[in-house]
Biopython code that builds the backbone (N, CA, C, O; Angstrom):
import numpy as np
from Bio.PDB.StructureBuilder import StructureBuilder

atoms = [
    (1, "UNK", "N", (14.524, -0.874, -11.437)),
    (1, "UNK", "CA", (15.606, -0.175, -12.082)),
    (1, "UNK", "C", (16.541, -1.162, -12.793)),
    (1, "UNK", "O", (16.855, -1.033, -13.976)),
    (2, "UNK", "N", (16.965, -2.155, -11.999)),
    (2, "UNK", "CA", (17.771, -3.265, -12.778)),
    (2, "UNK", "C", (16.978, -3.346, -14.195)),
    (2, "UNK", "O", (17.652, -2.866, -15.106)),
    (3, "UNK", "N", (15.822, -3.794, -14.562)),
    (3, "UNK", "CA", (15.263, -4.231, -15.522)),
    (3, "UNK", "C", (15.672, -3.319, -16.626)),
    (3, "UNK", "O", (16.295, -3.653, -17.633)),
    (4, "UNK", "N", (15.154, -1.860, -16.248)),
    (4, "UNK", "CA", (15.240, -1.036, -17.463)),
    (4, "UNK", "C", (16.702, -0.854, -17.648)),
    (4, "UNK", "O", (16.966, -0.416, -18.768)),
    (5, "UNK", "N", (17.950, -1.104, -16.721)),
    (5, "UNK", "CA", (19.359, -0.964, -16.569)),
    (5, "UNK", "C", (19.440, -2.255, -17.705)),
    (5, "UNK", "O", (20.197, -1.986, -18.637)),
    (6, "UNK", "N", (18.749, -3.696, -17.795)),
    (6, "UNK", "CA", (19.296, -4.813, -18.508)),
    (6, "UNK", "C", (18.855, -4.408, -19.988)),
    (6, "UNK", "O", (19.432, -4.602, -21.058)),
    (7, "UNK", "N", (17.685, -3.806, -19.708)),
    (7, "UNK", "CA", (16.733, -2.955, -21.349)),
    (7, "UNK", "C", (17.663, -2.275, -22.154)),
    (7, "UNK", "O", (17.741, -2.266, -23.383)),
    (8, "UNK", "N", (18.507, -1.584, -21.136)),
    (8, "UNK", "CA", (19.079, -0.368, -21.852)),
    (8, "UNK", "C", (20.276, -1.045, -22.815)),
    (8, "UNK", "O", (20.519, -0.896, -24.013)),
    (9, "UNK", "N", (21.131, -2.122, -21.429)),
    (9, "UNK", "CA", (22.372, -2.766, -21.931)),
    (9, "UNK", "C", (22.071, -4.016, -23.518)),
    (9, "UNK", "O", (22.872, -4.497, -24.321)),
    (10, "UNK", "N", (20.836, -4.126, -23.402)),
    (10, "UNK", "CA", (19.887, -4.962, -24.799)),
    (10, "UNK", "C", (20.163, -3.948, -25.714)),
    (10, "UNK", "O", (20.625, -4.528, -26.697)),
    (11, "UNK", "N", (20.134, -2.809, -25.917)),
    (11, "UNK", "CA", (19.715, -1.909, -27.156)),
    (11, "UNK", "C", (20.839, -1.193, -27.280)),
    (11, "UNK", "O", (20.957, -0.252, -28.065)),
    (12, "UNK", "N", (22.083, -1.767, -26.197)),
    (12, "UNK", "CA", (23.817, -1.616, -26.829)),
    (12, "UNK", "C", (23.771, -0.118, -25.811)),
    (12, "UNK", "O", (24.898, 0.368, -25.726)),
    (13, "UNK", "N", (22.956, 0.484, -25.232)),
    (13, "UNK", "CA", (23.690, 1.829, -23.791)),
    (13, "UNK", "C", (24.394, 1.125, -22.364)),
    (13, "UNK", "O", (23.962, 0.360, -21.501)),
    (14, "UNK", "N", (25.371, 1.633, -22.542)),
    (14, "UNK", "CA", (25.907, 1.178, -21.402)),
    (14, "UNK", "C", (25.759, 1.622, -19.913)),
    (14, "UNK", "O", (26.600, 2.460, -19.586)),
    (15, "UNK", "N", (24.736, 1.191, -18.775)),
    (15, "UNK", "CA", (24.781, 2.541, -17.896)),
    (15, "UNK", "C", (24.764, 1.519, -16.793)),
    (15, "UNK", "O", (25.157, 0.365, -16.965)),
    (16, "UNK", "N", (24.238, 2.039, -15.510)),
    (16, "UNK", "CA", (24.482, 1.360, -14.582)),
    (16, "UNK", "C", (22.893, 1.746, -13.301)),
    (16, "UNK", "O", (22.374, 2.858, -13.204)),
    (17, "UNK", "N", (22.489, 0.599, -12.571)),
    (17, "UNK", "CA", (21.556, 0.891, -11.903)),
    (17, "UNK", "C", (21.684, 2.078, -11.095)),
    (17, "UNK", "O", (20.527, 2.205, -10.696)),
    (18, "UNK", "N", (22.468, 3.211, -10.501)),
    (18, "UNK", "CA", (22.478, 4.435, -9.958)),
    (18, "UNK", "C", (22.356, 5.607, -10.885)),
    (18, "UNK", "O", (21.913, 6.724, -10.616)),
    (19, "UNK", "N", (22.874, 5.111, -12.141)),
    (19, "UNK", "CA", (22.806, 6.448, -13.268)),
    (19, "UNK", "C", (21.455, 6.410, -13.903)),
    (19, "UNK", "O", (20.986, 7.435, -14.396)),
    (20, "UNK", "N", (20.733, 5.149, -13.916)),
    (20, "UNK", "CA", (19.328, 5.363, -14.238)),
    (20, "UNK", "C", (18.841, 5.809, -13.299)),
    (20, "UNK", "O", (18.449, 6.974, -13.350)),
    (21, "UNK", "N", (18.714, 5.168, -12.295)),
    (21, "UNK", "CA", (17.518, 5.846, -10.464)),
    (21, "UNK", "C", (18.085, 7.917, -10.741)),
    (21, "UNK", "O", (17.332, 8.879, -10.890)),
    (22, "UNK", "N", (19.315, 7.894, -10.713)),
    (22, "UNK", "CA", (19.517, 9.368, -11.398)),
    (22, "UNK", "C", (18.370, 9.835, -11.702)),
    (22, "UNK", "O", (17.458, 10.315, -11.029)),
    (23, "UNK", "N", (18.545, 9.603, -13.018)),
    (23, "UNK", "CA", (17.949, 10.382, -14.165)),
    (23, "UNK", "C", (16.577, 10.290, -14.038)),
    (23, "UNK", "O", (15.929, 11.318, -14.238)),
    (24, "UNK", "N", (15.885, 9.063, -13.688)),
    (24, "UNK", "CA", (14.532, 8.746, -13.480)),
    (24, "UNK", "C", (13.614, 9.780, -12.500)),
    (24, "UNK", "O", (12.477, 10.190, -12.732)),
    (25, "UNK", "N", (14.660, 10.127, -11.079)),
    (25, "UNK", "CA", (14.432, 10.833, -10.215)),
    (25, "UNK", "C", (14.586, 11.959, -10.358)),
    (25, "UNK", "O", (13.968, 12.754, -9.650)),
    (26, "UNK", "N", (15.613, 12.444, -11.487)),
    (26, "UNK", "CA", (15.595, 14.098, -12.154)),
    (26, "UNK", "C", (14.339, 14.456, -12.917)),
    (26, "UNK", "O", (14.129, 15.593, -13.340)),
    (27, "UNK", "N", (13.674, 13.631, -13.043)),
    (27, "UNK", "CA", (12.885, 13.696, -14.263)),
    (27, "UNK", "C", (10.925, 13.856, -13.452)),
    (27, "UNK", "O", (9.814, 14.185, -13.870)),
    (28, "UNK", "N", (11.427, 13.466, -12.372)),
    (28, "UNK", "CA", (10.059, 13.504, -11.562)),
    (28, "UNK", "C", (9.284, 12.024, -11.625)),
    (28, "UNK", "O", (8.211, 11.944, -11.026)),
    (29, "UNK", "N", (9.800, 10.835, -12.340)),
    (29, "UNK", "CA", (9.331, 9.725, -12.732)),
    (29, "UNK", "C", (9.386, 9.086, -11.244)),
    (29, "UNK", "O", (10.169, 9.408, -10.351)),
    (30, "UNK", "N", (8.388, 8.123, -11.193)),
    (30, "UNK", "CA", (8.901, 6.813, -10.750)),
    (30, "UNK", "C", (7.537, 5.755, -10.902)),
    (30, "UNK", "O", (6.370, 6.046, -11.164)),
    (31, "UNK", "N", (8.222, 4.291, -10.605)),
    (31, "UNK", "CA", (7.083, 3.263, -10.967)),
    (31, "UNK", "C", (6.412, 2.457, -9.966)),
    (31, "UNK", "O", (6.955, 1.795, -9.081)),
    (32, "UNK", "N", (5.368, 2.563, -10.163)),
    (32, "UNK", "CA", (4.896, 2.228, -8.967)),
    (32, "UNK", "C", (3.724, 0.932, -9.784)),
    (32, "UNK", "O", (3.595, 0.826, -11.004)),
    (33, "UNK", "N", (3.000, 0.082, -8.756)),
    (33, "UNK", "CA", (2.259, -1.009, -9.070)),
    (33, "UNK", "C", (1.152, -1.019, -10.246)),
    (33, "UNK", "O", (1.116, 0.184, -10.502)),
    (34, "UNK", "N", (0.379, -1.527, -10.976)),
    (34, "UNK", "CA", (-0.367, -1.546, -11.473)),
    (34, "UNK", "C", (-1.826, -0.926, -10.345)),
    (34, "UNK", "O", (-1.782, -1.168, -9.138)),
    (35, "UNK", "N", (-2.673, -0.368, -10.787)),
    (35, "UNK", "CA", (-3.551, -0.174, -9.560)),
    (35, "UNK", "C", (-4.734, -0.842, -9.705)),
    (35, "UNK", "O", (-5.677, -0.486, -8.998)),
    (36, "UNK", "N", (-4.907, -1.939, -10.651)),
    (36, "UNK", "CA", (-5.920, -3.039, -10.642)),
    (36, "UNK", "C", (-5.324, -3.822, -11.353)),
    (36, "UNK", "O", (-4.967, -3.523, -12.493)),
    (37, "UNK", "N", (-5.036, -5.355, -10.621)),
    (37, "UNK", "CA", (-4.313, -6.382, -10.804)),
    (37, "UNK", "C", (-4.799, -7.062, -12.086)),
    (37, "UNK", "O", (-5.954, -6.721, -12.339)),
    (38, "UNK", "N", (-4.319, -7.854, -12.909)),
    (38, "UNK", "CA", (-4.604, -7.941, -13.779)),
    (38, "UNK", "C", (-5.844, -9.533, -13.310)),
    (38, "UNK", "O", (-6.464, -10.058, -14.235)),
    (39, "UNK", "N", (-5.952, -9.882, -12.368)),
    (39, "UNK", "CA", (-6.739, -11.256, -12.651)),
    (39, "UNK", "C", (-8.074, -10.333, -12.153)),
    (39, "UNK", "O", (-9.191, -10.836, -12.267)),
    (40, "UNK", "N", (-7.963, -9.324, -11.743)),
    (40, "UNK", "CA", (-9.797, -8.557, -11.709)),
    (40, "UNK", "C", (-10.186, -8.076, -13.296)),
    (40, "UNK", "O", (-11.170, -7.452, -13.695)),
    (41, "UNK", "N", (-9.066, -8.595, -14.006)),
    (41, "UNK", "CA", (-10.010, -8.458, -15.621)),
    (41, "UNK", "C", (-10.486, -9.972, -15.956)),
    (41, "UNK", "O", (-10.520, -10.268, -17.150)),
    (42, "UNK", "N", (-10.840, -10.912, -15.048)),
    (42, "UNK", "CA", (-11.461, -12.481, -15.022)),
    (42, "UNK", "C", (-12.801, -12.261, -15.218)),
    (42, "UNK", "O", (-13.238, -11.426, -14.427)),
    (43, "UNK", "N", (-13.639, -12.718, -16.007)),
    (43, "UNK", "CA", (-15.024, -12.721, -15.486)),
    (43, "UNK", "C", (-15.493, -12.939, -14.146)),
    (43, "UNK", "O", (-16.170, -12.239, -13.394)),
    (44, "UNK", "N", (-14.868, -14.301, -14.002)),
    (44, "UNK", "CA", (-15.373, -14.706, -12.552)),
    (44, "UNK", "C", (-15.020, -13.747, -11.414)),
    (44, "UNK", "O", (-15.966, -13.427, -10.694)),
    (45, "UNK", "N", (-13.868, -13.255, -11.141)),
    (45, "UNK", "CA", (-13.220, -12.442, -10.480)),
    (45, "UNK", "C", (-14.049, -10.840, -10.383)),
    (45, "UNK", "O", (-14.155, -10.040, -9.454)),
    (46, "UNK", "N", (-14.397, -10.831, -11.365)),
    (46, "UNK", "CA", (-14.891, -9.557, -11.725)),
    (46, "UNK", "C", (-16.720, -9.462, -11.070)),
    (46, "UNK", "O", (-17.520, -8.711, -10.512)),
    (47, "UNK", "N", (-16.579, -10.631, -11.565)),
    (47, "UNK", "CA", (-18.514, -10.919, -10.587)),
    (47, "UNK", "C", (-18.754, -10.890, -9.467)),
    (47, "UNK", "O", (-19.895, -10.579, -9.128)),
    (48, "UNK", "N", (-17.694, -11.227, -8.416)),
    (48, "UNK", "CA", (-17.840, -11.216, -7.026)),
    (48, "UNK", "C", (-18.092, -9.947, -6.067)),
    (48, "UNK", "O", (-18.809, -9.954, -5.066)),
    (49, "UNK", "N", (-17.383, -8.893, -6.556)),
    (49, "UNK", "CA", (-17.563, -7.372, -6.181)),
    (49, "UNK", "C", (-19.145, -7.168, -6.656)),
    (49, "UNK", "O", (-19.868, -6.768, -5.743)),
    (50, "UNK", "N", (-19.434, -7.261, -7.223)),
    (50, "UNK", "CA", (-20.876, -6.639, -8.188)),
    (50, "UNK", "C", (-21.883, -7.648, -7.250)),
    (50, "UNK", "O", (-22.727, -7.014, -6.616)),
    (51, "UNK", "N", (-21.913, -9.009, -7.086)),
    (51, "UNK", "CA", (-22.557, -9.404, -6.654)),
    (51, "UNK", "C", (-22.769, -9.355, -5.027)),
    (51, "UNK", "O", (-23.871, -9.563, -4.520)),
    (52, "UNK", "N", (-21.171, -8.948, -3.997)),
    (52, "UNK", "CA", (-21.659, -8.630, -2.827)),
    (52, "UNK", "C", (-22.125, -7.281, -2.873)),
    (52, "UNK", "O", (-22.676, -6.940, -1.826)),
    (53, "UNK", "N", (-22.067, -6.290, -3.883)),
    (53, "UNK", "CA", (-22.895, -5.160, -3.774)),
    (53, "UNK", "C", (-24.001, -5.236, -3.902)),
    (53, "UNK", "O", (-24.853, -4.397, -3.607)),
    (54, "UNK", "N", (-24.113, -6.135, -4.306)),
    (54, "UNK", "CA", (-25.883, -6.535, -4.516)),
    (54, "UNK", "C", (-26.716, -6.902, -3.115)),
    (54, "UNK", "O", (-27.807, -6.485, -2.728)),
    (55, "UNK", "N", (-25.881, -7.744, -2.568)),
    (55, "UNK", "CA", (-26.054, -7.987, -1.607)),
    (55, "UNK", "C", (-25.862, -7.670, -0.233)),
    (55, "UNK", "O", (-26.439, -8.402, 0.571)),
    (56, "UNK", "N", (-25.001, -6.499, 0.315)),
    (56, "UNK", "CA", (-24.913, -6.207, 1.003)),
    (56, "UNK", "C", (-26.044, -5.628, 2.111)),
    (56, "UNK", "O", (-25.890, -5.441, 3.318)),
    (57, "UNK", "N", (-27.193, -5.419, 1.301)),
    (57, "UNK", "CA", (-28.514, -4.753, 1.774)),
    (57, "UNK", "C", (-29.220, -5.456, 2.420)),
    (57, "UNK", "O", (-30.188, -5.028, 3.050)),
    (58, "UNK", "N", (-28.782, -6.947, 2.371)),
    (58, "UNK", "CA", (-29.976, -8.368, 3.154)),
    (58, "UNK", "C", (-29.122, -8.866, 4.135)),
    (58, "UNK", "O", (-29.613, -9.911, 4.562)),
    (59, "UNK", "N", (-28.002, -8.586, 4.727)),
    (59, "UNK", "CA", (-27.041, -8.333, 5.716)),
    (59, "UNK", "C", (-27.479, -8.154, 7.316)),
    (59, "UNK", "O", (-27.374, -7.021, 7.785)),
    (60, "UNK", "N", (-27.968, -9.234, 8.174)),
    (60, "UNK", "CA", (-28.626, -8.591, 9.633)),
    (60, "UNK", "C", (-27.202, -7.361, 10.103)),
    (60, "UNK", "O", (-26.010, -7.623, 10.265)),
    (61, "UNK", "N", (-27.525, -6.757, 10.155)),
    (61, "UNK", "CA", (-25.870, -5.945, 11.224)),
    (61, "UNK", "C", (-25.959, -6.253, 12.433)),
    (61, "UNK", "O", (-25.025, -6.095, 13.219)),
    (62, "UNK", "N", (-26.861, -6.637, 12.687)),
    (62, "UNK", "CA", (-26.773, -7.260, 13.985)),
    (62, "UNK", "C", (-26.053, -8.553, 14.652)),
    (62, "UNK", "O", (-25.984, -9.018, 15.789)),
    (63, "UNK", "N", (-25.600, -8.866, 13.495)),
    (63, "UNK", "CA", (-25.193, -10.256, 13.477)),
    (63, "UNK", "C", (-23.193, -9.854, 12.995)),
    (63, "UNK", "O", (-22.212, -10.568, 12.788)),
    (64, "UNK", "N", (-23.450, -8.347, 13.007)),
    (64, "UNK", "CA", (-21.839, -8.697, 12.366)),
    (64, "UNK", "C", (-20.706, -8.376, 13.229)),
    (64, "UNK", "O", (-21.071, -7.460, 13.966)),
    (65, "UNK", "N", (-19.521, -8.703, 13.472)),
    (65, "UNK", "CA", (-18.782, -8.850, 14.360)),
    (65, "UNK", "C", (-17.694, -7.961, 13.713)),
    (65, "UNK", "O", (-17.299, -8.268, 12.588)),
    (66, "UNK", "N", (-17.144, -6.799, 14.391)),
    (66, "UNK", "CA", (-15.952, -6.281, 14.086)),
    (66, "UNK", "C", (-15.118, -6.750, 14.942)),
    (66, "UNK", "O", (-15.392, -7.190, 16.059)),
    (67, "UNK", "N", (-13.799, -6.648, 14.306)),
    (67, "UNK", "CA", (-12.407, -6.993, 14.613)),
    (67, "UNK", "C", (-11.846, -6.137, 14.265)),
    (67, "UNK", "O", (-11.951, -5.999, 13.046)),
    (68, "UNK", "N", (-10.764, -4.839, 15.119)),
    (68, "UNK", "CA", (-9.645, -4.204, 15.100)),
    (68, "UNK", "C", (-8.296, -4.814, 15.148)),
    (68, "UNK", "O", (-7.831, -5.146, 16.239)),
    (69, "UNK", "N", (-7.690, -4.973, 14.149)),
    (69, "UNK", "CA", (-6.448, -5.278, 14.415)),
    (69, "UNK", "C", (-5.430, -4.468, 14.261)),
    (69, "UNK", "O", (-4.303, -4.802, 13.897)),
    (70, "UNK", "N", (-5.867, -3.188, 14.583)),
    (70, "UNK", "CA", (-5.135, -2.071, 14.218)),
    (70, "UNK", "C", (-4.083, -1.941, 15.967)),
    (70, "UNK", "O", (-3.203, -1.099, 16.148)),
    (71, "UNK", "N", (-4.453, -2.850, 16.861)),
    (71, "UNK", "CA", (-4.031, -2.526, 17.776)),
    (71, "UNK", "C", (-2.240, -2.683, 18.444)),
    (71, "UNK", "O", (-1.616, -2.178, 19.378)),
    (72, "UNK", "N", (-1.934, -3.699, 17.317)),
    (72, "UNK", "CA", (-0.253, -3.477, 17.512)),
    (72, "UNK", "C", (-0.163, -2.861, 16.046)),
    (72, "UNK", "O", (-0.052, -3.708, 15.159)),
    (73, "UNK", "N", (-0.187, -1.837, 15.736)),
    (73, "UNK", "CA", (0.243, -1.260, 14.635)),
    (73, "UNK", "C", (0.529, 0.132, 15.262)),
    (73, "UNK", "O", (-0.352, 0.548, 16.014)),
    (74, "UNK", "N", (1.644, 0.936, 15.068)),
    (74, "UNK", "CA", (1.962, 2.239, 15.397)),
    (74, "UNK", "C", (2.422, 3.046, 14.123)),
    (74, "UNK", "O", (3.046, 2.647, 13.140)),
    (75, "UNK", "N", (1.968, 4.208, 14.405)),
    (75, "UNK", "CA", (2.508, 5.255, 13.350)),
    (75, "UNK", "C", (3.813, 4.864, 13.339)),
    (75, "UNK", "O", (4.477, 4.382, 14.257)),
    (76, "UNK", "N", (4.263, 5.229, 11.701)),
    (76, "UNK", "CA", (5.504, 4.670, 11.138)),
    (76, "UNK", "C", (6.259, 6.020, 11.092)),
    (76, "UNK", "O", (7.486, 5.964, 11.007)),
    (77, "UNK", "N", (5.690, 7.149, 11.137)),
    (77, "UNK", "CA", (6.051, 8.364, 11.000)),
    (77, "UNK", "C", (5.567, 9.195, 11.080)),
    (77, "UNK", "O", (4.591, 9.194, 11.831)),
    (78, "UNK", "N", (5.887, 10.298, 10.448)),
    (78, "UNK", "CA", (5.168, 11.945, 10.743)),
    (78, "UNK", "C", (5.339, 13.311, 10.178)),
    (78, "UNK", "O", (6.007, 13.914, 11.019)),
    (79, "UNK", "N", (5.197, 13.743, 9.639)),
    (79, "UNK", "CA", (5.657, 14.761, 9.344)),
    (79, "UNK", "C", (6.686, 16.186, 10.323)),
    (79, "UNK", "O", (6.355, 16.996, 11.189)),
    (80, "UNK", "N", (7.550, 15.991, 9.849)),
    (80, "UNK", "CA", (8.733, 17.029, 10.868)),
    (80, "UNK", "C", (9.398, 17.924, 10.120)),
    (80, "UNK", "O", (9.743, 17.631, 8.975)),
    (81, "UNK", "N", (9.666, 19.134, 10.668)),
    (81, "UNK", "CA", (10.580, 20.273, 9.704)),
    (81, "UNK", "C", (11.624, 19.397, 9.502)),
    (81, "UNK", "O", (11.564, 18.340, 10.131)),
    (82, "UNK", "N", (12.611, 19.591, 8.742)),
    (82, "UNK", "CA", (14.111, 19.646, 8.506)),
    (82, "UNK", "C", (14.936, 19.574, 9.637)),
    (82, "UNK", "O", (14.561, 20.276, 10.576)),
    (83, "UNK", "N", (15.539, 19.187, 9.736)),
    (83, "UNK", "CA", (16.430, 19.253, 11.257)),
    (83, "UNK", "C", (15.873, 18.940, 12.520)),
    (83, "UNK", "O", (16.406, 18.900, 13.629)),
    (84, "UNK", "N", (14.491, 18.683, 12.095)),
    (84, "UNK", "CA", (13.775, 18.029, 13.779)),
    (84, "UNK", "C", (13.624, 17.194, 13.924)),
    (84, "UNK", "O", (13.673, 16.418, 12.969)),
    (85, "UNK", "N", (13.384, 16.812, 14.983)),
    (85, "UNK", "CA", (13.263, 15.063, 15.633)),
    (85, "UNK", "C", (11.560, 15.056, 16.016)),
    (85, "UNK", "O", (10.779, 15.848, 16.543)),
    (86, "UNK", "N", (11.482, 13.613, 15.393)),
    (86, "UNK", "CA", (9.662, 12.935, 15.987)),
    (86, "UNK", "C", (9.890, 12.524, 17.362)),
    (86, "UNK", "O", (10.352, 11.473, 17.806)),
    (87, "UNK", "N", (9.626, 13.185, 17.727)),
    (87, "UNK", "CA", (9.356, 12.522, 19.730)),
    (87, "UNK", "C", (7.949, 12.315, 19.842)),
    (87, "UNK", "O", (7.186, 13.278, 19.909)),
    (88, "UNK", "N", (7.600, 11.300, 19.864)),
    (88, "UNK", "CA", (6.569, 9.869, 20.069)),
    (88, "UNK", "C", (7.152, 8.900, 21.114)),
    (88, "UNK", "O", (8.300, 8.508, 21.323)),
    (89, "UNK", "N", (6.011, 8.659, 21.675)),
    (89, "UNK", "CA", (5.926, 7.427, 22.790)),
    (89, "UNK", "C", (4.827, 6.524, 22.104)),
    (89, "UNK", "O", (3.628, 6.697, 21.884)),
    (90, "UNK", "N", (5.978, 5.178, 21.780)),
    (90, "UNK", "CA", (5.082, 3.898, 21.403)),
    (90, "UNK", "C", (3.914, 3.601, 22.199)),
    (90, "UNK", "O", (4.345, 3.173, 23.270)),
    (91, "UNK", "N", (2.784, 3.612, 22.212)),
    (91, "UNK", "CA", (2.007, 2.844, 23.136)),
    (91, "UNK", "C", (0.986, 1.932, 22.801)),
    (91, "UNK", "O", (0.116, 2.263, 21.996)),
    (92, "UNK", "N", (0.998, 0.766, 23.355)),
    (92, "UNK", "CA", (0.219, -0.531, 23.508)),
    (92, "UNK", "C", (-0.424, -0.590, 24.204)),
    (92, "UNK", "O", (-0.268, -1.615, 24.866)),
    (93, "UNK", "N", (-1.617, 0.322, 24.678)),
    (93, "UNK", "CA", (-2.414, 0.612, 25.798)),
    (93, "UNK", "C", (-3.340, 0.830, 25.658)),
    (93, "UNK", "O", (-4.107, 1.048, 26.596)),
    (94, "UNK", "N", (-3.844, 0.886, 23.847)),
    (94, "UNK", "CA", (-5.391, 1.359, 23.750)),
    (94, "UNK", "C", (-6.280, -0.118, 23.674)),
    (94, "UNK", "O", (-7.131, -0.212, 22.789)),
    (95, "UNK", "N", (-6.096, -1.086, 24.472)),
    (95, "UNK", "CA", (-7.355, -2.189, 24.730)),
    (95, "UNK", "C", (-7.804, -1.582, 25.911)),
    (95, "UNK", "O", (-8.880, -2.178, 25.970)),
    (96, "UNK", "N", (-7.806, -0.956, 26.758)),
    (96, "UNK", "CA", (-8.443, -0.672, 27.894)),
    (96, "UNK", "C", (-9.149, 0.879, 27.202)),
    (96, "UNK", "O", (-9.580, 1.750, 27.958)),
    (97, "UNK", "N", (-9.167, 0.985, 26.122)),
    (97, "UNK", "CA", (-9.730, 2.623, 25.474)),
    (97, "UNK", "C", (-10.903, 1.614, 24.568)),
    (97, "UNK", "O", (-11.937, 2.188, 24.227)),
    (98, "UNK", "N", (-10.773, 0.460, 24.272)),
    (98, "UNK", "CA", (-11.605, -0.320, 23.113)),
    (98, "UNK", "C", (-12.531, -1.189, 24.382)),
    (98, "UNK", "O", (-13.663, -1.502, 24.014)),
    (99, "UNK", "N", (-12.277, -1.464, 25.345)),
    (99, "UNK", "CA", (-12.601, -2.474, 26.470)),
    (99, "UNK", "C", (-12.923, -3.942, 25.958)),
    (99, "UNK", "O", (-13.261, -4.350, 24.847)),
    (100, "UNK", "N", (-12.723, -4.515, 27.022)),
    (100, "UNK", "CA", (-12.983, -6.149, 26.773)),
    (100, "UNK", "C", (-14.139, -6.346, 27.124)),
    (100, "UNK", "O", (-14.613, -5.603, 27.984)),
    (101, "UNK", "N", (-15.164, -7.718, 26.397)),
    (101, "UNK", "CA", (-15.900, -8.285, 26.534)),
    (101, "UNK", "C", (-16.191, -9.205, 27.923)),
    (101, "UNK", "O", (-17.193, -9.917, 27.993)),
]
sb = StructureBuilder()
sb.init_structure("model")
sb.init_model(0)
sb.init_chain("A")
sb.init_seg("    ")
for serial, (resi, resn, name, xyz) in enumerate(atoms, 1):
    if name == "N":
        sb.init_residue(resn, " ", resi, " ")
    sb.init_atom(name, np.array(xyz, "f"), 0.0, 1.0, " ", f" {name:<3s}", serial, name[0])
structure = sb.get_structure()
């Protein structure tokens, strides 16, 4: 928002970073990331996907090792009516649900 706030003050409008987020948000807009970075337009960059697809098929699976690291990560949220409260209990207890080696 600053940016397009310094854009605006360039082309002589005078406004301010809350009166743009305003209007931006009246409008249904907002900006979000590019959704393919610009160095996957590299050749080289661009070959590596194509070529482990190629390869993925000569792969023992027998040989491949998963790793969860999903295990200190907790829901960040939830969906709740209006006026209600998320009642959740954090828990750090699912290695004995995954078991140890």
């Amino acid at each position: 928002m600053r940016k397009l706030t310094m854009e605006l003050a360039a082309r002589g409008i005078k406004t301010d970073v809350r009166a743009v987020w305003t209007f931006v948000h009246a409008e249904g807009l907002s900006f979000k990331k590019k959704i393919q970075p610009a160095e996957q337009d590299r050749p080289d960059v661009a070959r590596k996907p194509l070529r482990w697809k190629a390869h993925q098929g000569r792969i023992d699976t027998s040989r491949l090792v998963f790793v969860d690291e999903t295990l200190d990560q907790d829901q960040q949220g939830a969906a709740v009516a209006v006026g209600g409260r998320l009642a959740s209990v954090s828990s750090h207890l699912r290695l004995s649900a995954i078991g140890r080696p």
